[in-house]
Each structure stands twice: as structure tokens, then as C-alpha cells.
N, C-alpha and C positions, 0 to 999 in steps of 0.2 A: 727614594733613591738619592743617592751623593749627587752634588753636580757634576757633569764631565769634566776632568780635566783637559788642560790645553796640551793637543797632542805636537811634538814636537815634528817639524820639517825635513830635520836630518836624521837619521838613526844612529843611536850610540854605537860605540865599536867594540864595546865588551861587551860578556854574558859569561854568566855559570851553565855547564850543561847540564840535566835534570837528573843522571844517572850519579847517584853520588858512589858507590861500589857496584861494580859489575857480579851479576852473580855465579859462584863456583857453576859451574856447570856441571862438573864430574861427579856432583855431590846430588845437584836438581835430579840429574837423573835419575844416580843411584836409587833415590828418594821415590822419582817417578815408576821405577821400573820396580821398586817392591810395590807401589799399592795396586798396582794393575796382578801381580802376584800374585797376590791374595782377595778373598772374597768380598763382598762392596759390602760397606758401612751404610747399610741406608739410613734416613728417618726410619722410626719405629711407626707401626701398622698404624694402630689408634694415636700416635701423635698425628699421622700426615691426612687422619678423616678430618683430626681437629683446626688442623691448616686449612684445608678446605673447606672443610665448612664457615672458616673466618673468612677466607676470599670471595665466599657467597655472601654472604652477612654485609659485609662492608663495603664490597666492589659490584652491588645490583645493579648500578649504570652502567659501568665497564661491559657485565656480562651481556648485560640486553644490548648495547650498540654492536658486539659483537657478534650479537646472534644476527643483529640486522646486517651487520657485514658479509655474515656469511652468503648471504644470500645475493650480493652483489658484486665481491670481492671475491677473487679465488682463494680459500682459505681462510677468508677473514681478514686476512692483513694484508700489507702492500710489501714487505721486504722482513725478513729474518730477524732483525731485529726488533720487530714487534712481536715477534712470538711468542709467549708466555704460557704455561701451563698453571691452570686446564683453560684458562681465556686471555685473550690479550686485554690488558689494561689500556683505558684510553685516557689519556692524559689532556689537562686543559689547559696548564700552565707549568714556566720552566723560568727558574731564576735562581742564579746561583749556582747552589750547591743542590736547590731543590727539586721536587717534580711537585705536583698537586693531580689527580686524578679527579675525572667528574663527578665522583662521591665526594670530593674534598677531603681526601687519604693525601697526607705527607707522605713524600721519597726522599732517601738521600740521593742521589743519583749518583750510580757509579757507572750509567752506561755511556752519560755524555755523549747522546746523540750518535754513540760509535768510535770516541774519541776527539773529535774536530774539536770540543767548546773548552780548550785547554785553559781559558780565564773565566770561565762560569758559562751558564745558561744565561742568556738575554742581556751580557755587558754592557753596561750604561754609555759609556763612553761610546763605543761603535755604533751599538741600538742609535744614538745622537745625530752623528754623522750621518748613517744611512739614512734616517728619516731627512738631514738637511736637503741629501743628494735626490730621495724619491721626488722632492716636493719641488726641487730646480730641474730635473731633464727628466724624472720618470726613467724606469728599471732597463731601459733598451733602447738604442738608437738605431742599431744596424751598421752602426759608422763608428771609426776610430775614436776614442776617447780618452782624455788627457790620464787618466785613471790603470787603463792599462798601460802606460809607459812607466808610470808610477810605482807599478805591483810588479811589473818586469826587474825594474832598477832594484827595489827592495830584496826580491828574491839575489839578485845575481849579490847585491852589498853581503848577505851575509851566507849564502852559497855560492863561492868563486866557480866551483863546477860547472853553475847554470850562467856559462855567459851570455847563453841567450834561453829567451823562454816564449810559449807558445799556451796560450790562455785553453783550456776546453771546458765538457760540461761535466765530468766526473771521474775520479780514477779508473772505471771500465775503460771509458774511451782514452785517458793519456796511457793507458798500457798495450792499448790498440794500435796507439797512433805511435807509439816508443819501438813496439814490435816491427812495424811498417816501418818504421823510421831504419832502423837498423838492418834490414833488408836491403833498403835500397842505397842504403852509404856502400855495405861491404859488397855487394851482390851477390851473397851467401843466404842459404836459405832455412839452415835448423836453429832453431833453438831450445835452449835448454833450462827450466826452470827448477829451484829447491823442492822437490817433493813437498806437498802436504800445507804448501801454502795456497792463499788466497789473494788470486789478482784482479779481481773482476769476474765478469759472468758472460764475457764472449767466447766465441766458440770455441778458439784454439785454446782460451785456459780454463776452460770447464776439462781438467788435466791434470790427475794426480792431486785433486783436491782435497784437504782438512788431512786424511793419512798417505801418508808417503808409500810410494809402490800401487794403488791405485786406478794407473791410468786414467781410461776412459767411461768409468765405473758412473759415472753420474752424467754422461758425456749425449741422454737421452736427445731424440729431435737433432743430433749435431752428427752430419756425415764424415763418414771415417777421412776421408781427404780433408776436413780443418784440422784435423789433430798429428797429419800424417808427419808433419816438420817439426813437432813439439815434441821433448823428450824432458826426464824428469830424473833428478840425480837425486841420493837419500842426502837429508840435510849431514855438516858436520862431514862429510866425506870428501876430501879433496883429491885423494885416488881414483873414485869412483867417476866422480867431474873430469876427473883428466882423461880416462879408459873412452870416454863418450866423446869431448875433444879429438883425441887423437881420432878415432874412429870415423866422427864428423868429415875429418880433414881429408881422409878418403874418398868421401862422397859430397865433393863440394867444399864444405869448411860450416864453419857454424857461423852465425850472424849474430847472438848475442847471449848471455846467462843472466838471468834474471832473479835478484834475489832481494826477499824482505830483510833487511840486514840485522834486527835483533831477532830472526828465526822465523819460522813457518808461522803462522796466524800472529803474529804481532810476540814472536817469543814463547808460543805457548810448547813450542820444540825449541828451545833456546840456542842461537847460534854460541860456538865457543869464540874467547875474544879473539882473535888472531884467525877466524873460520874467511873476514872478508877482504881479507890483505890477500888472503889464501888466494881467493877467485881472484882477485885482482892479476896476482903475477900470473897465471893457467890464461886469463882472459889476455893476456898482453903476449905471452908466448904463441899464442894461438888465431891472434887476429880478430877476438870477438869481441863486442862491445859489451863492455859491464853498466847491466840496468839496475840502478837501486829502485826498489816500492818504496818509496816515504810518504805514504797516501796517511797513514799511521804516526808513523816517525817525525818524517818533518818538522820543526819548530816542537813538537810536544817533548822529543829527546833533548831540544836544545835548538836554541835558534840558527846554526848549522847544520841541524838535522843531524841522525844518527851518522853519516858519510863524514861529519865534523866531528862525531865524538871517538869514531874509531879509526879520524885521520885515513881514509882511503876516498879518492876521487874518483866518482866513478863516471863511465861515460855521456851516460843519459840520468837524468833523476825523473820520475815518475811520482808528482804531487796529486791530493783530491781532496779530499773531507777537511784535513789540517788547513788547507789556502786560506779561508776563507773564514775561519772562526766558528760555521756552522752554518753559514748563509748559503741560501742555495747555487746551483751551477758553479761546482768546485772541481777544479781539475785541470791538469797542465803537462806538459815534458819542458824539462829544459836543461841544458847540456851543451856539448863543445859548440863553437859556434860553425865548423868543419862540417858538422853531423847535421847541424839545425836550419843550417840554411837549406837545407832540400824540402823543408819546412815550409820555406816561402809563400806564402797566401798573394791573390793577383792570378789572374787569367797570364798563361805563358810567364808565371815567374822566372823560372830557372827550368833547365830541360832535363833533369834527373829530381822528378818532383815527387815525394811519398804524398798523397792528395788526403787530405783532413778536411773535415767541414764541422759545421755546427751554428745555425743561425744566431742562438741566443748564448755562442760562446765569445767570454771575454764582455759580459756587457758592463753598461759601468754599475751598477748593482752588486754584482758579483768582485769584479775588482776596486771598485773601493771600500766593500768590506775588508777585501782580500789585506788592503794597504795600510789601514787602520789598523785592523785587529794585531798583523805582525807587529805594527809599529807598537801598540799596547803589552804585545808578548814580549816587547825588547824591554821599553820602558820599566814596566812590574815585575823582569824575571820572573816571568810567569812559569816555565820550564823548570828551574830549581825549585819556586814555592810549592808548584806540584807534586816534585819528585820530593819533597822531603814527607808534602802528607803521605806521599807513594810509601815510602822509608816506614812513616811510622803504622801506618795501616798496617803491613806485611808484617813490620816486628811483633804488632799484638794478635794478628791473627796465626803466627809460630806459636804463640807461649799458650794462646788459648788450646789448640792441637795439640802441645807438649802436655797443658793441663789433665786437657780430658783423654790424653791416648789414646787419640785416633790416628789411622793412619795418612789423613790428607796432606799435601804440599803447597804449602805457600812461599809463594818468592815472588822479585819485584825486579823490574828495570825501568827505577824510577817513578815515573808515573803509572807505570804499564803494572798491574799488580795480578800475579795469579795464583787461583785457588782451587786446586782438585783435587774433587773427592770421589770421583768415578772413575775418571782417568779415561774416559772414551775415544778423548781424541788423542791418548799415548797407547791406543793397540797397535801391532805392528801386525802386518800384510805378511813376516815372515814367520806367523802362529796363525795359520787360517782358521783349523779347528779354534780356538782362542775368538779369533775376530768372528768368525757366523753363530757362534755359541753366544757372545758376551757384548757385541756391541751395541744389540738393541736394549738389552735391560739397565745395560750401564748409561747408555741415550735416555732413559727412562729417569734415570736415579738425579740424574746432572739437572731434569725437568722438573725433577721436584723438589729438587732444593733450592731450584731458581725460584720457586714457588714459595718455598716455606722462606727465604726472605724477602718476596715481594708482603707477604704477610705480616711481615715484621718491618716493614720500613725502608727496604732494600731493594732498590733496582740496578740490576748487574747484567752483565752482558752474557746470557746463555748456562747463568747460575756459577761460572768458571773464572771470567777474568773482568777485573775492576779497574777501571779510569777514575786518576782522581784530577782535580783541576787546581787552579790558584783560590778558588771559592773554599777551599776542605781545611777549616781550621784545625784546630788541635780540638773544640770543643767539638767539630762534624764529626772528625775521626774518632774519639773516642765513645759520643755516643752511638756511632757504628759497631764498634767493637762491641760495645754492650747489647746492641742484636743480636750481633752474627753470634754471641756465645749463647744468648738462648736458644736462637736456631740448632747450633751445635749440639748444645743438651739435649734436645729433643731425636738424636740416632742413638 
């Protein structure tokens, strides 16, 4: 590996954002709403024995430590993202662009950990730093540390929104503590989230989850009173948001709209441009605080975060996975300094106090990753080098789908790149016959084409949408492109 460079002290003042053209959306759709239309593309019968039996063949460690997980694991795995069909793969090494599994199987990686590792797997430079700080104070102290004032000041330099910011251990909890938070600024008590997206897995937004109109559909173990002040608008609809607004304002008022700003699961319902200005002026008419997710966004749209690329300031930001480059206990709110001070930490800070905790939150581990890595994403424009492999990824996997006339969708925001060819999570809740007929076999289809290019050299986020980082050269991306079209050949 290169030696580190010498990270600079102060942060520069420019950047490029990673979204080099926004995508038509009237067109994504059009595009989405025919392949759900019509009947699924799958792999052919005897191509997908022949995928699997390579995944047997090649992945014998994977499958056995999985088998042994089963047994002590619920499911096998620890979190969604490891879920792979028909086994999770277990991986021993991450560097770069790549993955290595315990068979010694190359990956391209296009899951990035979930999105966080926007300048590669295992960056030198930070990897550096972090091991200098393990070895001076060890991962925790329980006590202020120069590090989080450090990762404070960074955030606020190139997000003005976040004049002030409050360290946690993951995006669940800053959207917890953002919710709370906004509660006890307005003393209003509904909230309202974009259908269909994904904010965490506490109780009040296990709500209207992955499809819009949904509710409390997956809302198992969680009493109808967490859910009873959350409510959920279809994305793209800013009449619909206002009709709930108003409404709210009869029964109290609402206390905040909570929205992923390039759309529902990271754009996989793509907001239109002009969708977050929308919220903004309904949110400002109406007295509610507007929460961005950039637990996604953050620095990977651009080192303003997507709130910078679409010029709207919203009242609270809600950071997680992106903070920190990849490093564990990643997570924060930070927003007007009005709202944040009820934030306050101390026995009797302030007497309108929304109460956060978290032992091993803020330790310096975590924020001096945190401080580095941004500093490294400013440094490398790491945001645009991604979004341009974003660019060229998406452009070849269009021509390849033109090629072979099929009917899947590819499009990109930037680094965010998506690919559907079941279309599962574009059913809508207003074609029920439709959704209890078709969602499991098309849940099926999205499984095994995650499958048939984990086979081929391809790890991807639920076989649907691809993260690329500053590591994805034009040689990563191109010999990706030459998988995913054998994959392709093979339905």
C-alpha cells in the first residue's frame, strides 16, 4: 500500500458534488411502471441450477460457516445486508474496490459496507491515523475528547445547517434522538415520514416501510401506541403532505417531515428535483421541522451532502454510516443551534431537555475516523470520482439492456446506481391483487440475480442498487460491465 499522505489541518472550501446530471424522473418512472407491467425476466431454469451449483463449488467455506451460524445466529446473519441467496457469503478481506471471501473468491464490491466507504474499503491514510490514535488513548475514554470537537467543527465547515452537532452510535438512534428532538422544540406531537423509505428499525419507523401505503405492515412486537403519532405521505406528492399538514394542525400541529432527500431507500423511488424545496416551504407554512436522512447522502452526494446539492436547508440533518468512512459507532443529529441546544448533555443542563444517551457514543475511535475520512473525502473529491464511476457504470449497464432487450432500469444519482429487474420494491399498495400475487416471486427473482452475480464477481446490495467509491476505476468498472452482461445473457 502507498504511504499516507499528510492530511491537511484546515479543510478546503471547494468541492464538486458527485451528482453530475440529475435523473429525468418522469422518464425513471415511466420506465419503472412498464417493467412491473409486464411478466418478470427471470434467469433461465438450467442457467440458475448452473449458478448454484458454481456458488456450491466455489463458496464451500461460506456455506459451512453459515450453516454453523445458523445454529447460533438467528437466520444466520446479523443484519440484512448480509443476506445472500441461497447462503450468505462470508467475507475475510475488504480493500479498495475489492472483497476476498474465505474461499479466496474475488468481489468487485458494489455494497460498500451499505454505502459508508465512499473512498474504498480499508483507506490507507485513515486505516494510519486510526491505528496512531488506538495505540495513544485506546478506542474510549468516557470523557470529552479533542476529536469530537474536531468532527463537530468539520461537519458544521461544510454543512452550515449543522451549527451545532451531537455525536451517537448509529443512524437508528440519530433519527430517534432527531424525532425526540423535534418534539420537544415545537411541543407538537405527529410526524410525518416519505412512504416507503428506510430510517432505522425503531419502533415508531418500522412505518410504511420499503413500499409506500404500508403502514404497520411489518410493525410485528411493536404496540400500536409507538406508531400512533407517525403518519406517512406517498413520495413526489406535495398535496398529499399538505392535506396531512393541514389536518395535523387540527389535532395539535405536526412536529416534523422526515425525508431521504434523493427518495425513498436511497432514490430507489427517486425524488423529483424541485420534491425538497417543496417540503421545505409546507414545512415552514406549517411550523414543522424538516429532517433530512443523509445517513446515505451525506458526503457520498457531495461534501454538502445532498441538502447542498439541492440548496434546501433543512432543520435538523440526521447523519450514520457516511460519518465515519466505515468505522464503527457512526451516528449524529446536527442542526439549528435553537433546536440543538435542548440536546444538551450534563445532569440539569437546560430544563426543556429531549434525553439521548449512549455510553460509547462520540468516543474518539469513532470521531477521529469520523474527522479524517471527511478530511480525505474533501481532499480526493472523492464524491465526484465516485459519481463519475456512478456515470459510467449506469451508462454501460443502459446499452447492455438496450443490447439484449430486456426490460430492466438502470439509472444513477451519482454514486447511488440502480438496477431493476423485478421491480419488487416499485409495487404499489394501490394494486393489492398485483402486490399479494407478485411480491413474493418477484422478492424471489431480485434473490437470484443477487445470486447469479455474486457468482460472477459481483456483490451488490439485494441484487438491485450499487455503490461505487473513489477505488472504481474505469478498469473496475468496465470489467464489471463484462460480468453483469454474462449474468444478463443468462435470462
Amino acid at each position: 500500500m502507498p504511504a499516507s499522505p499528510t492530511l491537511s489541518a484546515v479543510p478546503p472550501t471547494g468541492w464538486e458534488y458527485g451528482i453530475s446530471r440529475y435523473p429525468d424522473t418522469a422518464d425513471v418512472y415511466a420506465r419503472l411502471n412498464a417493467l412491473v407491467k409486464q411478466p418478470m425476466r427471470q434467469i433461465k431454469r438450467d442457467n440458475m441450477s448452473a449458478v448454484l451449483r458454481q456458488l456450491d463449488e466455489r463458496c464451500a467455506k461460506s456455506k459451512q460457516l453459515f450453516e454453523r451460524a445458523q445454529t447460533v445466529i438467528p437466520g444466520g446473519v446479523q443484519h440484512n445486508l448480509a443476506f445472500n441467496y441461497p447462503f450468505a457469503l462470508a467475507m475475510d478481506k475488504a480493500e479498495g474496490a475489492h472483497l476476498w471471501d474465505v474461499d479466496g473468491n474475488q468481489y468487485i464490491d458494489f455494497l460498500q459496507a451499505g454505502g459508508p466507504t465512499l473512498l474504498g474499503s480499508n483507506y490507507r491514510p485513515v486505516l494510519d491515523k486510526v491505528v496512531e490514535l488506538l495505540k495513544h488513548c485506546g478506542p474510549t475514554t468516557g470523557l470529552l475528547h479533542e476529536y469530537e470537537v474536531k468532527l463537530a467543527e468539520l461537519i458544521r465547515h461544510y454543512m452550515p445547517a449543522c451549527e451545532m452537532f451531537r455525536m451517537l452510535g448509529s443512524g437508528t438512534e440519530a433519527v430517534m434522538g432527531a424525532i425526540r428532538l423535534a418534539r420537544t422544540h415545537t411541543g407538537k406531537k405527529w410526524v410525518i415520514k416519505i412512504g416507503g423509505a428506510y430510517h432505522g428499525w425503531s419502533d415508531q419507523m418500522v412505518y410504511g416501510m420499503r413500499l409506500p401505503g404500508t403502514g404497520r405492515m411489518e410493525a410485528h412486537g411493536i404496540p400500536s401506541g409507538s406508531t400512533a403519532c407517525v403518519q406517512e405521505s406517498f413520495p413526489n406528492d406535495l398535496g398529499a403532505l399538505r392535506r396531512k399538514l393541514l389536518l395535523n394542525r387540527l389535532r395539535g400541529g405536526t412536529a416534523a417531515v422526515l425525508v431521504e432527500p434523493l427518495g425513498p431507500e436511497s432514490g430507489t423511488r427517486p425524488a423529483e428535483r424541485e420534491f425538497n424545496a417543496g417540503v421545505r416551504k409546507l414545512c415552514d407554512e406549517f411550523g414543522a421541522l424538516l429532517i433530512f436522512d443523509e445517513v446515505v447522502t451525506g458526503f457520498r452526494v457531495g461534501m454538502g451532502g445532498a441538502q447542498g446539492y439541492f440548496n434546501v436547508k433543512p432543520d435538523l440533518t440526521v447523519l450514520g454510516k457516511c460519518l465515519t468512512g466505515g468505522y464503527p459507532m457512526a451516528g449524529g443529529i446536527g442542526g439549528r443551534k435553537d433546536v440543538m441546544m435542548s440536546l444538551a448533555g450534563g445532569i440539569g443542563a437546560t430544563s426543556k431537555r429531549a434525553f439521548v444517551g449512549g455510553t460509547l457514543s462520540a468516543n474518539p475511535l469513532s470521531c477521529a475516523a469520523g474527522y479524517f475520512a471527511i478530511q480525505e473525502m474533501a481532499r480526493t473529491n472523492a464524491a465526484a470520482v465516485a459519481g463519475r464511476a456512478g456515470d459510467r457504470l449506469c451508462q454501460g449497464l443502459s446499452e447492455i439492456i438496450k443490447r439484449l432487450g430486456l426490460p430492466y432500469v438502470a439509472y444513477n444519482q451519482g454514486s447511488i446506481v440502480h438496477l431493476q429487474t423485478s421491480g419488487v420494491l416499485l409495487l404499489s399498495t394501490r394494486n393489492l391483487i398485483q402486490l399479494m400475487k407478485e411480491a413474493k416471486p418477484r422478492k424471489h427473482m431480485m434473490e437470484e440475480m443477487g445470486a447469479a452475480y455474486a457468482a460472477h464477481g459481483l456483490v451488490t446490495l439485494a441484487g438491485s442498487r450499487l455503490y461505487t467509491s473513489m477505488a472504481d476505476t474505469d478498469e473496475v468498472i468496465d470489467e464489471a460491465l463484462n460480468r453483469f452482461e454474462t449474468v444478463l445473457k443468462l435470462v
